[in-house]
N, C-alpha and C positions, 0 to 999 in steps of 0.2 A: 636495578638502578632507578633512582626517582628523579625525575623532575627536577630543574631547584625553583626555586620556591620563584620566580622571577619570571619561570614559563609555566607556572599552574594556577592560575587566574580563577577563580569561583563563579560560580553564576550570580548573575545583578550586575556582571564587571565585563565592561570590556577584554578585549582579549590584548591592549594597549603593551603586556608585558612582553607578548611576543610580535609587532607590530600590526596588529588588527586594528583597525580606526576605522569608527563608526561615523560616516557622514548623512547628514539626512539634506531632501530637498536639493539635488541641484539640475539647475534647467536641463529639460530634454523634453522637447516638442514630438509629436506623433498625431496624425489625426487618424478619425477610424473609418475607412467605407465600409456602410451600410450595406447585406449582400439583401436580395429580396427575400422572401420568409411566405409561407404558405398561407395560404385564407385557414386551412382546418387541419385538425391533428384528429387521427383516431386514437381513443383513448385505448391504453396498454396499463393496466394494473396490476404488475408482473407480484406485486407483493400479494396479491390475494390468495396466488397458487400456491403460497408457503404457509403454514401456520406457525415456523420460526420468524418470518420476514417480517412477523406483524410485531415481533418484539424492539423494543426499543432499548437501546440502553440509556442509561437516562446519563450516564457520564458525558453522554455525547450531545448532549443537548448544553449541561455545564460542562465544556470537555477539561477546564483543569479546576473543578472543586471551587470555585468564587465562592464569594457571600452573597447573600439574596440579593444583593445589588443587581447580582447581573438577571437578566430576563430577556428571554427569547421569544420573538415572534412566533406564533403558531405554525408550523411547517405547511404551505401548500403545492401543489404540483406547480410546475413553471408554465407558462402561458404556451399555447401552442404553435404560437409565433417566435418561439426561444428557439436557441439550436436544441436543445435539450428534447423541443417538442416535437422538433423535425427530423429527428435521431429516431424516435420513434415511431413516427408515422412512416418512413421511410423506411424500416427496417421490417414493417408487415409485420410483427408480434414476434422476433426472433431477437435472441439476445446479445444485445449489442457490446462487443469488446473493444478497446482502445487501443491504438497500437501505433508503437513507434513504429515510421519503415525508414528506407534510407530517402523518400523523397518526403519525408515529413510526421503528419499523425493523423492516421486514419480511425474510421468510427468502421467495425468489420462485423458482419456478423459467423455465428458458429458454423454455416455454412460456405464461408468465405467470402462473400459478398460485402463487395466495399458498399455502405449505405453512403457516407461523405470522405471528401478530403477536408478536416477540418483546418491544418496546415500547412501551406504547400512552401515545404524549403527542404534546402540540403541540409546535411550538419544538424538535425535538434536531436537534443542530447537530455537522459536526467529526466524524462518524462513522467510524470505523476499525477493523478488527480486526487483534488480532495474533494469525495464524495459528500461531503459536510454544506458543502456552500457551492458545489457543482463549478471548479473552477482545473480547468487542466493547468500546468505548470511545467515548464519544458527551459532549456537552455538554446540560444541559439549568438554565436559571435561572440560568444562572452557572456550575456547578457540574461537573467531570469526573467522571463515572458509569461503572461497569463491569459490566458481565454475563459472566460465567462461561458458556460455552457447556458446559464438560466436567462442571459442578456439576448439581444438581436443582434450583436453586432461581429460581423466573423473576423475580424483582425483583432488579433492578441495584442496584449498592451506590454510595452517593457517596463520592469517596476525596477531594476538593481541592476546595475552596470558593474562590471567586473565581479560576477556571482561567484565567490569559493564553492567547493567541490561539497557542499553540504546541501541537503533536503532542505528546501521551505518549509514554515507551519506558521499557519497563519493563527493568531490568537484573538478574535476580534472584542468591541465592547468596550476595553480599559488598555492603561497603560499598566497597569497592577501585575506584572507577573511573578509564579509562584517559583521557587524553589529550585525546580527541575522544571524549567517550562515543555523539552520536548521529550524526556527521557530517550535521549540520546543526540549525539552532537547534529546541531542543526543552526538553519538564519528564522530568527524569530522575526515576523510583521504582527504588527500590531495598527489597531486601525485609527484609535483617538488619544494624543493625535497618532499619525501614519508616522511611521518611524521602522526601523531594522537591529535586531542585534544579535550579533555573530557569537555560536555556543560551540566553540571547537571540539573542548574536552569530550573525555569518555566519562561517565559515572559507574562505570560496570566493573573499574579495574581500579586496582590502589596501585601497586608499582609501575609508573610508568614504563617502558620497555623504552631502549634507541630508535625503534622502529614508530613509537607512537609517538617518542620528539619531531622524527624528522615528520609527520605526520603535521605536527601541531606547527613545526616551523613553515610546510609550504603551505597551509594555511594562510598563515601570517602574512604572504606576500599579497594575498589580494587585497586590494584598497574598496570593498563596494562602494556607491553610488545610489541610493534614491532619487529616482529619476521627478521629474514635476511630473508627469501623467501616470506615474507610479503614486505617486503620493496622491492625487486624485483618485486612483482607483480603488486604494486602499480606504480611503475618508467615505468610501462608497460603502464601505463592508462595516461600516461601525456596530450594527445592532442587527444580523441576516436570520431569518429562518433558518434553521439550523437541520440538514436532513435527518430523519429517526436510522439508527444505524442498526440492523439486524446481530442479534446475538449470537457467538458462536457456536460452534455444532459442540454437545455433549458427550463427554468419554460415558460410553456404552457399559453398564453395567453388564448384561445379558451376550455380550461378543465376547469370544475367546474361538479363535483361526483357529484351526486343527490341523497339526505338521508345522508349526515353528517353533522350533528350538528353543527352551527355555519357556516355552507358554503356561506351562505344569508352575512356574515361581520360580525355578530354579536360575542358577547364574549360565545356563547354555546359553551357545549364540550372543553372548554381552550383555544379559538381560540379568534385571534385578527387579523384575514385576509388572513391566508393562507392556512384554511382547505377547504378541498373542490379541492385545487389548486393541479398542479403537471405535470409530465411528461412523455411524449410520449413514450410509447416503439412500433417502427414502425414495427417492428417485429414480434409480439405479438396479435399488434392488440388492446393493452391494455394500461393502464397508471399508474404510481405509482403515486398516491394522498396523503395530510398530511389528515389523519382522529382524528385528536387532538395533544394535546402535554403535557410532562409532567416535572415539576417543580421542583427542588429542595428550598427548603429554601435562602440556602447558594451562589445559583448560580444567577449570570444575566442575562443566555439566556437560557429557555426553549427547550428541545429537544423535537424536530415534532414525533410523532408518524404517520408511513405510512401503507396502504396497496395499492395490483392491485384493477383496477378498469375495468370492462369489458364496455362501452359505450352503447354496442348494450344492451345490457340485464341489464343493471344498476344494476350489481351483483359486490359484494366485495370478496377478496380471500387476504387470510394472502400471505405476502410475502416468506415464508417460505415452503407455502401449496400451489403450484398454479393452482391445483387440486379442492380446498375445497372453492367453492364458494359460497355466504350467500346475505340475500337482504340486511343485517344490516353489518359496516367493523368492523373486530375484533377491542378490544383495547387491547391484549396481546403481540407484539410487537414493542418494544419503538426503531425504527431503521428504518431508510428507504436508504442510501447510498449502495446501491448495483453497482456494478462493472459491467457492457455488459465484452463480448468478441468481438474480432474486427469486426467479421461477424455478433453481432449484435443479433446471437440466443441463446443466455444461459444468465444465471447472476451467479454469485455467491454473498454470505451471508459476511456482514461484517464481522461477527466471524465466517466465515469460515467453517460453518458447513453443509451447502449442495449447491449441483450444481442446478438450477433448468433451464429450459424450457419450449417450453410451454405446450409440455404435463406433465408434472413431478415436482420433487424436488427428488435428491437421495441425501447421502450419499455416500462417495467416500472412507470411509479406512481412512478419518484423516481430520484432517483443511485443509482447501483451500486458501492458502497464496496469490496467484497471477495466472493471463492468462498466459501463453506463449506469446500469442499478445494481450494485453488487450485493451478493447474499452471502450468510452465514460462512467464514471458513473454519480449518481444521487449527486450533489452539495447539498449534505443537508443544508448546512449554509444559501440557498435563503429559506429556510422552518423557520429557528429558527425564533422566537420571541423573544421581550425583556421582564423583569419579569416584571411585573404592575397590574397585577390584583388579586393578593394573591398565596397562596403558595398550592402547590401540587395538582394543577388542571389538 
């Protein structure tokens, strides 16, 4: 079933056809108190410990492809008086994770130690940061809120009253946006001028399903709002320092696990050439391998199922457990993109549900949205396969 043509709006367009209306600027007052901030930071240069951390992707400096117009300030460290900077002197050189709890978002480290409450409410929801411009992003009341990590000031600013159920991304510099501004449905901000526009669709799918209507229809019922200290904080962001964003970890030419089904090429285990395969964790000492994959009906590309794999001892350990070592690798975790931290020694869990290293896996008090400095993760998209050999292998 598709769409009619009345609720499949294009990008550049409002989403008007399905009632999405885009308002910008309307009053909403908020002042910020000032919390106090430390005379000195010790310096934490978590990127030196990686010789991937120092790579830059340069897309992320131009993140969607401009013309030479656009031009970015030289990236420097935030001032030590930033929360950014008090994140790290506070953490004594351990790596600081982000983390929804139910009484807010905390700054935790891999040891469990809360360093800040940078948040303190009930109910925030949708937590994210964008380690680009050092800015967390949370829902609270309805409302998309932002916190300035690189700023002094610990009260988060509300930018969009009534936020649909969609990711921010912020696009700053111009009002010029491309094509697919976020490759994938999202509320675009843009900083000159400040303004919002709502991207509901999918671009991954041509027949629309009943389920992606009704999808696109309760979208449609929120009305956002750009708030006035939204639209200031946004006019703030026109031209930022852009952080260098570390490169992902490389599929391993030289790894091939020993005892996964299908590792030899064959189609065992659901595999059609990449089990068996996978990537270095130099840290570790270890490798995250695909140990199978699994299939929907519906879909085209097969999600890899991964665990560690230890080399010396040709022992398997769930990503999740990196404790629980076995000769044979689990198949109960269908997920291998796991995030490093900049220095290289922790991961966190796609869903966000524990820190691990290499002695451990804990549990921190809530999801794990984001590093403070995050490093290198695993590209799972070189792991997928395409569907061709039947369904839910």
């Amino acid at each position: 079933m598709r769409l009619p043509n009345n609720l499949v709006p294009r990008m550049h367009r409002t989403l008007a056809a399905v009632g999405i209306v885009i308002v910008v600027g309307c009053a909403d007052g908020r002042r910020e108190r000032p919390r106090s901030s430390p005379v000195s930071a010790a310096a934490f240069d978590a990127q030196q410990a990686s010789p991937t951390s120092d790579a830059v992707d340069l897309d992320a400096r131009n993140p969607e492809g401009l013309t030479d117009a656009f031009s970015v300030p030289e990236w420097s460290e935030p001032s030590k008086e930033s929360i950014y900077g008090t994140l790290q002197r506070e953490s004594e050189g351990e790596p600081v994770a982000l983390v929804e709890t139910a009484t807010g978002i905390a700054a935790v480290t891999t040891t469990g130690k809360v360093v800040d409450q940078l948040v303190m409410a009930k109910k925030v929801a949708r937590s994210s940061y964008d380690v680009r411009f050092g800015i967390i992003w949370f829902v609270r009341d309805g409302s998309l809120e932002a916190l300035d990590l690189r700023g002094t000031q610990w009260n988060a600013v509300v930018v969009l009253k009534q936020m649909p159920p969609l990711p921010p991304h912020l696009f700053p510099g111009t009002d010029r946006l491309p094509d697919d501004p976020c490759g994938r449905p999202c509320v675009e901000l843009t900083t000159s001028p400040p303004r919002f526009e709502v991207h509901a669709e999918r671009n991954d799918i041509v027949l629309v399903t009943p389920r992606e209507e009704l999808r696109l229809r309760a979208i449609a019922k929120y009305k956002p709002v750009l708030t006035t200290t939204g639209a200031a904080f946004l006019s703030k962001l026109e031209n930022p320092p852009i952080h260098p964003q570390p490169l992902p970890l490389v599929l391993s030419t030289s790894i091939l696990a020993q005892g996964v089904p299908g590792a030899d090429g064959g189609s065992a285990g659901g595999c059609n050439g990449t089990c068996g395969r996978g990537f270095l964790l130099a840290r570790f000492g270890w490798s995250v391998v695909s140990t199978g994959r699994t299939c929907e009906c519906d879909e085209d590309i097969c999600t890899p199922r991964c665990a560690l794999y230890d080399p010396i001892t040709r022992r398997f350990a769930p990503l999740s457990r990196a404790s629980a070592w076995t000769t044979q690798p689990t198949r109960s975790e269908v997920f291998c993109d796991i995030e490093l931290d900049a220095s290289q020694v922790a991961y966190r869990l796609p869903d966000g549900s524990r820190l691990c290293t290499k002695d451990s896996c804990r549990q921190v008090g809530g999801r794990v949205f984001a590093w403070l400095i995050p490093g290198p993760s695993v590209p799972v998209q070189e792991l997928r396969e395409s569907y061709s050999d039947g369904c839910g292998s």
